[in-house]
C-alpha positions, 0 to 999 in steps of 0.5 A: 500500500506505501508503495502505490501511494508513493506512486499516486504521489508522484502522479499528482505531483508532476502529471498533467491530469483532467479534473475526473483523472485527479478525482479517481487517483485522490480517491484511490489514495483515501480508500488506501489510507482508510484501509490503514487506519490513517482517519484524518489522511483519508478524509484529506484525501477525499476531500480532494476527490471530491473537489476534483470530481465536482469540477469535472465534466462525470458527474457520476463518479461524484455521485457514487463517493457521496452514496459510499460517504452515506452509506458508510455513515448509515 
């Protein structure tokens, strides 16, 4: 997992991405630091899905983070 996040680091660092591509690597990386128990990096992390997602042009994926958000909340 440390190894797959150094590589999404990488990518969004130096990449040049659309707003959709950037909102599935973030979100990618948040599903990578829930699954290790890092609470506050996850929710960074999705927050920066959420931004990117939200801005671009595939409304769907933006939909399905928040029905997960609420599912797992519910």
């Amino acid at each position: 997992m440390d190894e797959e996040l150094q590589y999404i680091n990488k990518w969004t660092d130096g990449g040049h991405f659309t707003n959709e591509d950037l909102g599935r690597i973030y979100e990618r990386a948040s599903l990578i630091y829930m699954q290790k128990g890092e609470t506050l990096s996850y929710y960074r992390y999705l927050g920066y899905a959420l931004y990117y997602l939200e801005r671009s042009t595939e409304k769907d994926y933006t939909i399905n983070v928040y029905l997960d958000l609420a599912n797992f909340f519910l």
